[in-house]
N, C-alpha and C positions, 0 to 999 in steps of 0.2 A: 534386405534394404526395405525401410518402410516406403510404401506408398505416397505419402505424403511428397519424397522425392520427385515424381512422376506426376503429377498434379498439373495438371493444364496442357500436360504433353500428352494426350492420350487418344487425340483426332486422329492420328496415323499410328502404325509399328513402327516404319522409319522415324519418327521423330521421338516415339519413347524409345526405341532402342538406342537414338544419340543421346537423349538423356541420361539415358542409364548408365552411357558409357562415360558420360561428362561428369556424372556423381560419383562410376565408379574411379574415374581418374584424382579424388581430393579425398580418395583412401588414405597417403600416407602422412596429410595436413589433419583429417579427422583422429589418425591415433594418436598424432604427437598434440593433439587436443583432448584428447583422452588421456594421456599422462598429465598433460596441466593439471587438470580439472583432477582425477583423484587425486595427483599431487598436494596440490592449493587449493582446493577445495570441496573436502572433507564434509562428510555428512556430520550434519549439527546433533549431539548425544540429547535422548532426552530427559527432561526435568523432574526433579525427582525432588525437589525440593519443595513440598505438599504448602510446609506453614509459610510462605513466601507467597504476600498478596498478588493475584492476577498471573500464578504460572500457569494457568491453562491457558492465557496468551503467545506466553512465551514457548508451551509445548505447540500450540497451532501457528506460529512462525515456526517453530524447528519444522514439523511435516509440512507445510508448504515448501521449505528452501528443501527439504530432503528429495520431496518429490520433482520438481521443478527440474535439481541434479538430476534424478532419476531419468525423467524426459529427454534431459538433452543429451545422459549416455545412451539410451537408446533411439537417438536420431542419429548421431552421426556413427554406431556401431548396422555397418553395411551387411555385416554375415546375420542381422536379425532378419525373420520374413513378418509382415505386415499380419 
C-alpha cells in the first residue's frame, strides 16, 4: 500500500492502523477499477509517424496519459510497498 494512503493519519498507531484497515477494506472496488481501467483504457501506442508536423506533441501527450495511467495503477494496487 502506498503511503500516500496514510497521509494525515499518522499522529497515533490507532488511527493508521484504522486507516489502513478502511483502505484496506475498498480492495475489492479498487480491482474491479483495475479491470475498467486496463479494460477502457489502454495505454496510448507511440508515434511513429516522424513527417507528420508537431508529433513530438502528440508523443508527449501519449507519455503524460501513459504515465498518469501508470500512477493511478499503482495507487489503488494495495500489495505495492511505498
Amino acid at each position: 500500500m502506498k503511503a500516500v494512503w496514510l497521509k494525515g493519519h499518522t499522529k497515533s498507531t490507532e488511527t493508521k492502523e484504522a486507516r489502513r484497515a478502511e483502505v484496506l477494506a475498498y480492495r475489492n472496488a479498487f480491482d474491479a477499477l483495475r479491470e475498467v481501467l486496463n479494460k477502457e483504457f489502454r495505454k496510448k501506442e507511440n508515434v511513429r509517424d516522424y513527417d507528420t508536423p508537431n508529433w513530438e506533441y502528440k508523443q508527449i501527450a501519449n507519455n503524460e496519459y501513459n504515465a498518469a495511467l501508470d500512477d493511478l495503477l499503482k495507487l489503488i494496487d494495495l500489495n505495492l510497498k511505498d
